[in-house]
GUDO-89312 format. One record per atom (N, C-alpha, C): x, y, z negated; atom name; residue number from 1. Coordinates in steps of 0.05 Angstrom, whole numbers, plus 5000, padded with zeros to 4 digits. Example, Ala and Ser with C-alpha at 12.3 -4.5 7.8 and 13.67 -1.06 7.14 Angstrom:
2
- x,y,z,at,i
- 5264,4886,4844,N,1 .
- 5246,4910,4844,CA,1 .
- 5264,4934,4844,C,1 .
- 5257,4955,4858,N,2 .
- 5273,4979,4857,CA,2 .
- 5258,5001,4843,C,2 .
***
This chain:
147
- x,y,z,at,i
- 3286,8418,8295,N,1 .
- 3287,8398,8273,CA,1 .
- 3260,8397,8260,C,1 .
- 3259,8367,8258,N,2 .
- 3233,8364,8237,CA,2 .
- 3236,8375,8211,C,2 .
- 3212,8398,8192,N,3 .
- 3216,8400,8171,CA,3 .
- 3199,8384,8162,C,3 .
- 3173,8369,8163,N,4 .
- 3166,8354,8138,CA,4 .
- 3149,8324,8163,C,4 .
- 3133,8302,8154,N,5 .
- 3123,8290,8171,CA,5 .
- 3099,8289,8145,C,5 .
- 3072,8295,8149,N,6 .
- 3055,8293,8136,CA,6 .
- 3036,8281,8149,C,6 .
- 3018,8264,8133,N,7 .
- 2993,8247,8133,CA,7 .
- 2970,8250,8111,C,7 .
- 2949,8259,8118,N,8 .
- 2923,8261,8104,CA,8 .
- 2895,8259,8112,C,8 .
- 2883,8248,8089,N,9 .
- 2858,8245,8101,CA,9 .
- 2843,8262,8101,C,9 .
- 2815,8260,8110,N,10 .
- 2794,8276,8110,CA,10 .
- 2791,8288,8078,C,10 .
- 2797,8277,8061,N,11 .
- 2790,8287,8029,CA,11 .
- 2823,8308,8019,C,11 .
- 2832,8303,8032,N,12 .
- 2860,8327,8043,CA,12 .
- 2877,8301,8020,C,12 .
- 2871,8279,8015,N,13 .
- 2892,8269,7997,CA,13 .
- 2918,8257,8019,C,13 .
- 2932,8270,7999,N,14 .
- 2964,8260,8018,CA,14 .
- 2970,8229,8020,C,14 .
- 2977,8221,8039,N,15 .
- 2975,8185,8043,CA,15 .
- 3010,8171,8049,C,15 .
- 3022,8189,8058,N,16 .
- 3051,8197,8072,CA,16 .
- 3059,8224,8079,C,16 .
- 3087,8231,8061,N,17 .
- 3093,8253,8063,CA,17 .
- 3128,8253,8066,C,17 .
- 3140,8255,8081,N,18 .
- 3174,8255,8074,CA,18 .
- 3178,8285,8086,C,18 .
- 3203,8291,8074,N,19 .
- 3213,8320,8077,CA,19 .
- 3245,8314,8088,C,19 .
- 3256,8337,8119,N,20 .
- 3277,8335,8127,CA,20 .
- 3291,8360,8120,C,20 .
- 3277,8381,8104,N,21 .
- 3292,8407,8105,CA,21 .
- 3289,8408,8069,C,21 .
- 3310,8417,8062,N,22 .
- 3316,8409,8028,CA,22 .
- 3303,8438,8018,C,22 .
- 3285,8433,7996,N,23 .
- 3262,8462,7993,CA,23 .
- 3264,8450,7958,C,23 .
- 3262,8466,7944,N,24 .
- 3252,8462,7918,CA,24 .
- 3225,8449,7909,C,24 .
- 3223,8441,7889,N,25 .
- 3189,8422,7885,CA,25 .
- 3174,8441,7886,C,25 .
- 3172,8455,7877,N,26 .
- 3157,8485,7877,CA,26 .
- 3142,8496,7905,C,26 .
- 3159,8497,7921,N,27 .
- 3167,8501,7955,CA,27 .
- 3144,8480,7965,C,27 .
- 3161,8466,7958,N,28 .
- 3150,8444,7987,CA,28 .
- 3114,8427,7969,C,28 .
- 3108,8433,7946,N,29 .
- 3078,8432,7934,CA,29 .
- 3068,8455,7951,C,29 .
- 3077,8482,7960,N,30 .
- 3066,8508,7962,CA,30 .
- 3060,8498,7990,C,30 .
- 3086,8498,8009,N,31 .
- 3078,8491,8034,CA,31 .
- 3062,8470,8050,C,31 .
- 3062,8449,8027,N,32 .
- 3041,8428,8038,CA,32 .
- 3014,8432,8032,C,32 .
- 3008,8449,8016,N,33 .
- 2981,8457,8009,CA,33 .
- 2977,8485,8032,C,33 .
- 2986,8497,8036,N,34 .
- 2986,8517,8059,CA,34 .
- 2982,8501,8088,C,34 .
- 3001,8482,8093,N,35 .
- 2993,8465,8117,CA,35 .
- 2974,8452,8120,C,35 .
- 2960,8438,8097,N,36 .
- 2934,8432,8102,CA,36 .
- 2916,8445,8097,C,36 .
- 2916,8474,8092,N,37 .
- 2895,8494,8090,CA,37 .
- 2893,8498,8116,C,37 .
- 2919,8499,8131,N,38 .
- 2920,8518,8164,CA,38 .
- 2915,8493,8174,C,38 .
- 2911,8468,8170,N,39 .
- 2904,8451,8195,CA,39 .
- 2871,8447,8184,C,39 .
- 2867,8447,8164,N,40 .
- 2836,8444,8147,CA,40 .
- 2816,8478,8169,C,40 .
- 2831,8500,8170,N,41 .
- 2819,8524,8182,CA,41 .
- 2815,8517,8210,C,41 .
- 2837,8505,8220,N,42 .
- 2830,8496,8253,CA,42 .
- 2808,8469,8256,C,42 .
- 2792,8469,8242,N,43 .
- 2789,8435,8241,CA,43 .
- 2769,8428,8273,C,43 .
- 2771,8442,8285,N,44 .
- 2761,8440,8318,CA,44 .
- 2778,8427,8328,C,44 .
- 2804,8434,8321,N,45 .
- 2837,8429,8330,CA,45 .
- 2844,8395,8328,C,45 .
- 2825,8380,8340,N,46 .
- 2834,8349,8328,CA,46 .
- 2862,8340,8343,C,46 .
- 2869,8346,8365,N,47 .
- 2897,8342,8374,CA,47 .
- 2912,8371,8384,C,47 .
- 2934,8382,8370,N,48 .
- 2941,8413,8381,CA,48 .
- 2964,8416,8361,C,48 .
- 2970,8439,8378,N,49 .
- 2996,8450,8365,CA,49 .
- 2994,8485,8352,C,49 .
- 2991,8488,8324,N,50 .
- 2985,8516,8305,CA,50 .
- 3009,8527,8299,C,50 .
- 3011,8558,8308,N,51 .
- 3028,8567,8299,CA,51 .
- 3028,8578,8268,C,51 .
- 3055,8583,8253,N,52 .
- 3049,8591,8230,CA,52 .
- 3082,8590,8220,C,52 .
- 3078,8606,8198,N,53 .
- 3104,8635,8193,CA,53 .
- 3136,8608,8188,C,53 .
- 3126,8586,8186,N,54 .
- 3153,8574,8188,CA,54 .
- 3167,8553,8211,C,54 .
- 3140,8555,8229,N,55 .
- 3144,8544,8253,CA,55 .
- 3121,8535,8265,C,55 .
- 3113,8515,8273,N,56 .
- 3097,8500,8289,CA,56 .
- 3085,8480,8271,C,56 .
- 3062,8474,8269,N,57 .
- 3053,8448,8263,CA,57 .
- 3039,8437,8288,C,57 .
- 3047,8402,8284,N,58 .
- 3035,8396,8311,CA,58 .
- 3018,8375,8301,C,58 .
- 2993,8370,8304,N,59 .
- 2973,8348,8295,CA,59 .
- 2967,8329,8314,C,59 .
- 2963,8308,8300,N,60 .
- 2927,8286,8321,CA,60 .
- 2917,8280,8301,C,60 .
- 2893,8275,8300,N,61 .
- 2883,8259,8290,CA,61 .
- 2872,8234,8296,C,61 .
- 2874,8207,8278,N,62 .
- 2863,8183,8291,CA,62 .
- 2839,8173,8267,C,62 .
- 2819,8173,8270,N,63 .
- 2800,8161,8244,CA,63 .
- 2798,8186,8228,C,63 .
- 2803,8177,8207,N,64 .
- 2796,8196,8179,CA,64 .
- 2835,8219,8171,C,64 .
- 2842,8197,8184,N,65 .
- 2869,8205,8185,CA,65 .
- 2884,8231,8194,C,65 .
- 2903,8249,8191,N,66 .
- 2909,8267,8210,CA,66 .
- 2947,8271,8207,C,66 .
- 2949,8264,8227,N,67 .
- 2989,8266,8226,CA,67 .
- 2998,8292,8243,C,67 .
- 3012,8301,8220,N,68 .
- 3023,8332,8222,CA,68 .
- 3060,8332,8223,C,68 .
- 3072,8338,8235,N,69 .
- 3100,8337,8248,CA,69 .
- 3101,8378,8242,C,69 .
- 3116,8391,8221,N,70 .
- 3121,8417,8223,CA,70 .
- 3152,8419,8242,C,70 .
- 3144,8440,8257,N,71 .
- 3183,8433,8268,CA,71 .
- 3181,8459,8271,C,71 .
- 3205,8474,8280,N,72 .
- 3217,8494,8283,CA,72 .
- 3211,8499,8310,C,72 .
- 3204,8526,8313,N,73 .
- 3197,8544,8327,CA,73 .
- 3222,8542,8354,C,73 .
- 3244,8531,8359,N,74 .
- 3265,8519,8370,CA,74 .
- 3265,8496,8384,C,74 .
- 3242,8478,8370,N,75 .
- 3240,8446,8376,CA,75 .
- 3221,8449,8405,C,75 .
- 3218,8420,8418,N,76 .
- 3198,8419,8446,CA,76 .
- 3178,8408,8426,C,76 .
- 3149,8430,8427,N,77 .
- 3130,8424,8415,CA,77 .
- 3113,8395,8422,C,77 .
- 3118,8400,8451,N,78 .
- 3103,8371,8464,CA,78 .
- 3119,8344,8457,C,78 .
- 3145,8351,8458,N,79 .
- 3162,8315,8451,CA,79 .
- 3151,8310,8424,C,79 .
- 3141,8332,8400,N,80 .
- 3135,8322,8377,CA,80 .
- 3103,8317,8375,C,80 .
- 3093,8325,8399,N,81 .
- 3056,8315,8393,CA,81 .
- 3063,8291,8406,C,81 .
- 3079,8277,8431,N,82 .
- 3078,8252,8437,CA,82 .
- 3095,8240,8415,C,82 .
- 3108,8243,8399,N,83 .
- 3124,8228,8373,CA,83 .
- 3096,8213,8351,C,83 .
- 3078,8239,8355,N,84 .
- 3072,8235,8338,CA,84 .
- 3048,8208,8344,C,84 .
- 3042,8209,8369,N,85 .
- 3031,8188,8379,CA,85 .
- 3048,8160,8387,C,85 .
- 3066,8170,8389,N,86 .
- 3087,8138,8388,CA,86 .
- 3094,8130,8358,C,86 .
- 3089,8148,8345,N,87 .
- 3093,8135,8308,CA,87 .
- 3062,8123,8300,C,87 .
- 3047,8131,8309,N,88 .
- 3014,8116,8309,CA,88 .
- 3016,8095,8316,C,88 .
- 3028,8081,8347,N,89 .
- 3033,8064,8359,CA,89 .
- 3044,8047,8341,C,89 .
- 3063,8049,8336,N,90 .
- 3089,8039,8323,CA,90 .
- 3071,8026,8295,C,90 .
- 3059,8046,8285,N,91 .
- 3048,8037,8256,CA,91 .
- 3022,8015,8267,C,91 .
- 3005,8017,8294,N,92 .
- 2989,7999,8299,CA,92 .
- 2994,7985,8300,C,92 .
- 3016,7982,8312,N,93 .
- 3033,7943,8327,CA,93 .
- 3029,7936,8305,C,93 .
- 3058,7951,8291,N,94 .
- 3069,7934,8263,CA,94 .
- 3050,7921,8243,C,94 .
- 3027,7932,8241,N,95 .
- 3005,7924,8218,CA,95 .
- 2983,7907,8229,C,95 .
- 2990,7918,8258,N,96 .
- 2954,7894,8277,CA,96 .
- 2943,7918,8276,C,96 .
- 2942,7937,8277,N,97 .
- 2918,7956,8266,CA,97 .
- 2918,7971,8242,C,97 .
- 2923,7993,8253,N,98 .
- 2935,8004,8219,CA,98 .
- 2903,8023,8208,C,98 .
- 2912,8024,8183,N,99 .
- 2884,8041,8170,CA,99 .
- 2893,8057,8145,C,99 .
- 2881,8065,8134,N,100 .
- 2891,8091,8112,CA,100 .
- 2900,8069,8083,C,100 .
- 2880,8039,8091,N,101 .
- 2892,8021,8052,CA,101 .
- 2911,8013,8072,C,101 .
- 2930,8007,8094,N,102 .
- 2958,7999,8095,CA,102 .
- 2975,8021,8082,C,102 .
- 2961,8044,8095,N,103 .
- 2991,8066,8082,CA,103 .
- 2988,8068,8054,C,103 .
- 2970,8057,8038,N,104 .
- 2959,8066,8004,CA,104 .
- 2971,8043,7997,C,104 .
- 2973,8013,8011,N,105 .
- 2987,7988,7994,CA,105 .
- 3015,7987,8010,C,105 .
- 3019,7990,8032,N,106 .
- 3048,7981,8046,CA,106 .
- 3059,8010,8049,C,106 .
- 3059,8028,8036,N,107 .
- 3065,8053,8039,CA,107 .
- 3104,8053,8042,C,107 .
- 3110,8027,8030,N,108 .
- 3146,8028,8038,CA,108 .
- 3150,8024,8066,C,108 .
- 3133,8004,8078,N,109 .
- 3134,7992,8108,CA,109 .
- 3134,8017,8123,C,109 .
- 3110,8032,8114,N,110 .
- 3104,8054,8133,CA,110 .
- 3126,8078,8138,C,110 .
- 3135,8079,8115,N,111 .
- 3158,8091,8105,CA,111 .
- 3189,8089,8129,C,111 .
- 3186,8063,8125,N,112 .
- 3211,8043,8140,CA,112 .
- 3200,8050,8172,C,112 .
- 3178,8050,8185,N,113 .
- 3174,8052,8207,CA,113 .
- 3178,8080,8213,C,113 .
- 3170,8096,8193,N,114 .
- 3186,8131,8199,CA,114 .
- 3213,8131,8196,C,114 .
- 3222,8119,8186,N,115 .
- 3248,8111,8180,CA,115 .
- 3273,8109,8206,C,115 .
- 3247,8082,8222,N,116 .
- 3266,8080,8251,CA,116 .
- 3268,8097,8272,C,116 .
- 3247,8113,8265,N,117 .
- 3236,8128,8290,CA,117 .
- 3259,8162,8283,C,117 .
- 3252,8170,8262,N,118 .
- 3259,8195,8255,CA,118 .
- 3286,8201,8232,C,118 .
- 3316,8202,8246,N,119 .
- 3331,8215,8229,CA,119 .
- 3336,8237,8226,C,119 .
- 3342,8249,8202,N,120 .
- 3346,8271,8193,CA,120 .
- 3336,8292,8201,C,120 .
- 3318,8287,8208,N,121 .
- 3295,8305,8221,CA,121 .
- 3302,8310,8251,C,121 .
- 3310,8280,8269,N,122 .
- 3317,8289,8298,CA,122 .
- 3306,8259,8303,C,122 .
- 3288,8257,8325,N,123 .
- 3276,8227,8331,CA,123 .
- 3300,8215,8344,C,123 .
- 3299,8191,8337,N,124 .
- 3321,8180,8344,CA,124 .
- 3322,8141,8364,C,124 .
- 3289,8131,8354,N,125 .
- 3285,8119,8368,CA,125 .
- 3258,8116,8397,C,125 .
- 3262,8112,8416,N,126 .
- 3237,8116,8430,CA,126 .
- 3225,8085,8441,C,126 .
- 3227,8065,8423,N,127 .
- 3223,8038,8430,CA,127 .
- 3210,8025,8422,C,127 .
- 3186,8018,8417,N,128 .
- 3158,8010,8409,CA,128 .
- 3171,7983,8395,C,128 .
- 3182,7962,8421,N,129 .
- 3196,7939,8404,CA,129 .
- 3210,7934,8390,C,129 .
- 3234,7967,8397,N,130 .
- 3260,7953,8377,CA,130 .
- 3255,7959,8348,C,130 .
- 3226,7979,8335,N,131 .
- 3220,7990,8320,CA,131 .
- 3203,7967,8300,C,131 .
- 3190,7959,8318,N,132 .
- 3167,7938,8303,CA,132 .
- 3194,7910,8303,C,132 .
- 3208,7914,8314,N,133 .
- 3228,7887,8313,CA,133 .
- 3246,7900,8281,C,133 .
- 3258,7919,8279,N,134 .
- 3272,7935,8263,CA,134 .
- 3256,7928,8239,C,134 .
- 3228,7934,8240,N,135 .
- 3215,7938,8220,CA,135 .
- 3209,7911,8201,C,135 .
- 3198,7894,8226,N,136 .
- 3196,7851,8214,CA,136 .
- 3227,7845,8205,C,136 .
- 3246,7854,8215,N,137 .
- 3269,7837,8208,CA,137 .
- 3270,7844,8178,C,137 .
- 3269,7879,8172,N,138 .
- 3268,7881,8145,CA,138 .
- 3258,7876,8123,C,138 .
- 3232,7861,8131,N,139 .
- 3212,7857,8114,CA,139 .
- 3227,7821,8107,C,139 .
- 3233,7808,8133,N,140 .
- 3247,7776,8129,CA,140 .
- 3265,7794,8113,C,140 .
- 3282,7801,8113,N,141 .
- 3307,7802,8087,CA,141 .
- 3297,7816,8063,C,141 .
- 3285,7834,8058,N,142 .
- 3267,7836,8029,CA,142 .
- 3262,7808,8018,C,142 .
- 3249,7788,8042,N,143 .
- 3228,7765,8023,CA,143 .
- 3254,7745,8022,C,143 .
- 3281,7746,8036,N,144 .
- 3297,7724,8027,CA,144 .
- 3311,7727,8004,C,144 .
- 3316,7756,8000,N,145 .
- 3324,7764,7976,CA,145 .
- 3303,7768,7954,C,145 .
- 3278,7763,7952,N,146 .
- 3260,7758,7932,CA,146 .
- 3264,7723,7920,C,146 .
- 3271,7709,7936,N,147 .
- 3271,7680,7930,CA,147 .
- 3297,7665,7926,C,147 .
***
């Protein structure tokens, strides 16, 4: 199981962060500052998988950007470093080209595209189209219900 899906830049500011394992605010401030210390220590590590006392973190980095997937020491570490490259995908289609001001202004979209891909911390879609299709339809019913 996924415990958290994190996104940060080079300045370690958090850009996207959702949590699948229920931790106290306390907790999960502690552990996300610890995860980006342990991926900040590897920083040779631009695509890889770090072990560490609550499981696995698995990274890439694309740009300034770096997407971190923690899963349990249980999970296939490789299905979650290619996830984590099919949620890049997913976020490129959807935007034309995605960059760090989409996730800072469309940060619900981005949200919604983790959304299709990953429930309850178990991936659940593997479909580039039905995702970016999932994702435009929702955005048409937001704007029909704005008007």
């Amino acid at each position: 199981m996924i415990e958290f899906v994190l996104i940060f830049n080079g300045q370690s500011e958090i850009r996207l962060l959702k949590w699948y394992k229920v931790l106290l605010a306390a907790e999960q401030a502690a552990t996300i500052q610890l995860a980006i210390r342990t991926v900040k220590l590897h920083a040779s590590l631009s695509n890889g998988i770090i072990d560490w006392d609550r499981g696995s973190l698995i990274l890439r980095q694309y740009a300034d950007l770096t997407i971190v997937f923690a899963v349990e020491n249980s999970d296939n570490k490789l299905l979650a470093h290619e996830m984590i490259h099919f949620f890049a995908t997913c976020l490129d289609r959807y935007f034309g080209g995605v960059s760090e001001l989409d996730l800072i202004f469309n940060y619900l979209k981005a949200y919604h595209v983790l959304d299709e891909i990953i429930l309850n911390g178990r991936f659940c879609e593997a479909s580039t189209k039905a995702i970016v299709k999932a994702s435009t339809a929702h955005d048409q019913f937001e704007l029909a219900n704005i008007n």
